[in-house]
N, C-alpha and C positions, 0 to 999 in steps of 0.2 A: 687797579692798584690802590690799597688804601693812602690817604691823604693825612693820618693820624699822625701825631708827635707823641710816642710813647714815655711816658717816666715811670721806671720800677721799684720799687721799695720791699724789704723783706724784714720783717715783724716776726723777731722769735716768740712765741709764746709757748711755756713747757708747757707738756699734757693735753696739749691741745691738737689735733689734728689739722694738717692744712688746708686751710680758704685763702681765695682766691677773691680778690675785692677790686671792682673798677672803680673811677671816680671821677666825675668832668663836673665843671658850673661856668658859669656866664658863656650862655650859646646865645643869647639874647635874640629869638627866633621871632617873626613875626611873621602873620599870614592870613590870605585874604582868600576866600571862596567862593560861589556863587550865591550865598546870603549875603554875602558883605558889603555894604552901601558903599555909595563913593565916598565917601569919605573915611570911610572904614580903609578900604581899598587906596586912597592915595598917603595916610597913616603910615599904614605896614612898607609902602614903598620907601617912604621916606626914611624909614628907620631903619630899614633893609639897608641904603644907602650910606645911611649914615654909619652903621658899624664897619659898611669895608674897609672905609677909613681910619675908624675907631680903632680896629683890631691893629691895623697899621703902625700909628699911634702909640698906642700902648706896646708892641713887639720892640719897635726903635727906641724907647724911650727905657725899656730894660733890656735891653739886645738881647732878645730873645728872635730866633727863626722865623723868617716871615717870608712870602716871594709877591712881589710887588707885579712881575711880569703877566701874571696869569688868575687876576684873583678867582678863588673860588668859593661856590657860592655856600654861605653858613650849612645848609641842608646836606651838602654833600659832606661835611666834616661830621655833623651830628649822625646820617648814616654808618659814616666809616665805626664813629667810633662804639654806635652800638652794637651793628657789627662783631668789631672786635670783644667786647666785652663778651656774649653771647654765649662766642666761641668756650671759653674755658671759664667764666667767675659764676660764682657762687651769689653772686650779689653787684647791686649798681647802686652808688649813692650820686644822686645829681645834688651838688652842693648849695643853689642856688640861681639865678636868673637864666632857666632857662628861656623864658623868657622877655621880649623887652617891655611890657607893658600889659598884658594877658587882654584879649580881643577878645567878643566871641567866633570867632574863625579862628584864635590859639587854641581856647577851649574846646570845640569842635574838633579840633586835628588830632590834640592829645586825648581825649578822648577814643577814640579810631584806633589810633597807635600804638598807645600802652595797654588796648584792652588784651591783647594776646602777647604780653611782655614775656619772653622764656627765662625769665629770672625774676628772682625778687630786688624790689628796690624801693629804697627811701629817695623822697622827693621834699627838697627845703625850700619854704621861698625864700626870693630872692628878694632886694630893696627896690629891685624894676618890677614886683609882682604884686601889685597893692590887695591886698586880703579882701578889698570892698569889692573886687572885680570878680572875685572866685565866690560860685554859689555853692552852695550849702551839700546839693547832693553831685555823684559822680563821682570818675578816680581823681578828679583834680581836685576836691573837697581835702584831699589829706592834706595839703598842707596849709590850710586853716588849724591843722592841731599845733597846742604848746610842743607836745613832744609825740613823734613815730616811733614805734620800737618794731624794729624787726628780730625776730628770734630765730635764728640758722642750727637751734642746737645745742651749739653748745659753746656761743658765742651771741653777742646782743650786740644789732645794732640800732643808737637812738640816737635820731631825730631832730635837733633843737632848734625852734623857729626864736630866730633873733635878728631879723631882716631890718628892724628899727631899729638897732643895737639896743633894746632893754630887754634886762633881766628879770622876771617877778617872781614871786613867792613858790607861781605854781614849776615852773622851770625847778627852782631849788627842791621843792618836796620829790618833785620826781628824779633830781638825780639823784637827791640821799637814798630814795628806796634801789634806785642799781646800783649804788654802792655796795647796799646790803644786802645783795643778792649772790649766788654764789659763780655766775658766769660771768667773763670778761666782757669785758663792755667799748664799741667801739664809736666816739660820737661826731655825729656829723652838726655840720652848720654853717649856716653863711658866711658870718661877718666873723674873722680871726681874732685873736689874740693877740694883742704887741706886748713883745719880749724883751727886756732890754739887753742891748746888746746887738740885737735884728735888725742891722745896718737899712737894707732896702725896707722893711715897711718899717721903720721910728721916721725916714724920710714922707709916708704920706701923712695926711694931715689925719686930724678923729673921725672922721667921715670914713675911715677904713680900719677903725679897732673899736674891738666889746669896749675897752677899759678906758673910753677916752672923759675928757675932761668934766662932761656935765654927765656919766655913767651915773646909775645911783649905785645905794650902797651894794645893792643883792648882783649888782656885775659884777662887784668884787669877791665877794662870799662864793658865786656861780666859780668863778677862776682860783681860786683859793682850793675850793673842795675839786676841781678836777686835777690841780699840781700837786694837793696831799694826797689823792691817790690814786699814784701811778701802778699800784701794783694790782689794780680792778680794772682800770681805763689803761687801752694796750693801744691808743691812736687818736690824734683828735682831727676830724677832717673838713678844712675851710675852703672856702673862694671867696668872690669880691676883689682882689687886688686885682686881678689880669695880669699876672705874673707869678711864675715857678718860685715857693717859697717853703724852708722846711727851719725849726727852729724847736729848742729841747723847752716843752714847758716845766720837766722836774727830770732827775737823772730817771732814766728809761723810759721817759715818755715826749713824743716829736707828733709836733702840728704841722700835716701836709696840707698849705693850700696851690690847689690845683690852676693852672694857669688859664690862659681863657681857651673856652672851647669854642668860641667864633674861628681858631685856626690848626681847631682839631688836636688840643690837648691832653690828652690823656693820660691815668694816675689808673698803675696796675699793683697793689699790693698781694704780698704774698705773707699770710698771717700764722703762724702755727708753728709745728712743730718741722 
């Protein structure tokens, strides 16, 4: 029996046929193998440990769904919910930390695992995935890019590595050129947007929004051009909070960040017509 928490969302977009989009972040996975030194190996445990509680934490702390009685263990929610996605999307965007620190026994694993992925999928780091640790070649290289663009057709989805919360020049060239492109565009990224008005995230501090206090200028300009235009960009998709969050960044266009997938979160949109 799957162990997923499903959340559904349905995304008119005219002229557009329907897709089907999964979305999870923060699984904060960690894992130890037969290369993995002892200390490699007492690491991964540690941290393993530390999220059961983590995920706990943060569920009570936004009464979100949790069961205390029977924990189960991260790997089994990240199967479920690939799993699920599998079954009927068109596309997976992992939002960010999957996961807590990238090893080389993470790198190993995903390596192995994504190499026969039955779907396409954008992978963002996350602020637990420090870019110094991810080498140059492999499928885990993607997300050293500024920006992923997946093309489904007749829909775009991109990419945007903002795991440090900064915004640069190269970020902004690349969304002006999707703007002016003539498919809709759907973007994924780590760190959210705060919106005023967005009761539960104005509650955390800048450590969980693009737009916070020492932001430069081009996080501004970055959020500027994606709330003028709503009618290119049909969805903006975050995590980082570890809570179920959705908030209108301009009329017709809502930023879903996805809750934590340490306790099998999942974000099913349905995009089209």
């Amino acid at each position: 029996m799957s162990n997923i928490i499903l959340h559904e969302y349905r995304i008119p977009v005219p002229g557009m046929r329907r897709r089907i989009i999964y979305q999870f972040s923060d699984v904060h996975l960690s894992f130890a193998d037969q290369l993995s030194t002892p200390a490699e190996r007492a690491a991964a445990a540690e941290r393993t440990q530390f999220w059961i509680g983590g995920r706990v934490s943060f569920a009570k702390q936004h009464q979100e769904p949790h069961d205390e009685s029977a924990p189960i263990a991260v790997t089994a929610y990240f199967e479920d919910m690939m799993q699920a996605a599998a079954k009927d999307g068109d596309a997976l965007v992992i939002a960010g930390d999957l996961f807590d620190q990238i090893s080389p026994a993470d790198i190993r694993w995903y390596e192995k695992r994504f190499a026969s992925l039955p779907l396409p999928h954008v992978y963002v780091g996350g602020n637990h995935e420090p870019l110094a640790s991810v080498p140059d070649q492999g499928e885990i290289a993607r997300i050293k890019s500024p920006l992923q663009l997946l093309d489904l057709g007749d829909m775009l989805i991109a990419g945007f590595h903002n795991a440090d919360r900064t915004i640069t020049k190269e970020h902004l060239d690349a969304l002006r050129a999707l703007i002016g492109q003539p498919k809709p565009v759907v973007i994924a990224m780590h760190i959210p947007i705060q919106v005023e008005g967005n009761v539960p995230h104005a509650n955390c501090d800048d450590y969980f929004r693009l737009n916070h206090a020492q932001a430069p200028q081009e996080n501004g300009e970055f959020i500027d051009l994606i709330s003028q235009n709503s009618g290119k960009i049909v969805a903006v998709l975050a995590g980082h909070l570890h809570f179920l969050n959705t908030c209108e960044l301009a009329p017709g266009l809502t930023q879903y960040v996805s809750s934590q997938g340490l306790l099998g979160n999942l974000n099913r949109y349905v995009i089209g017509e």
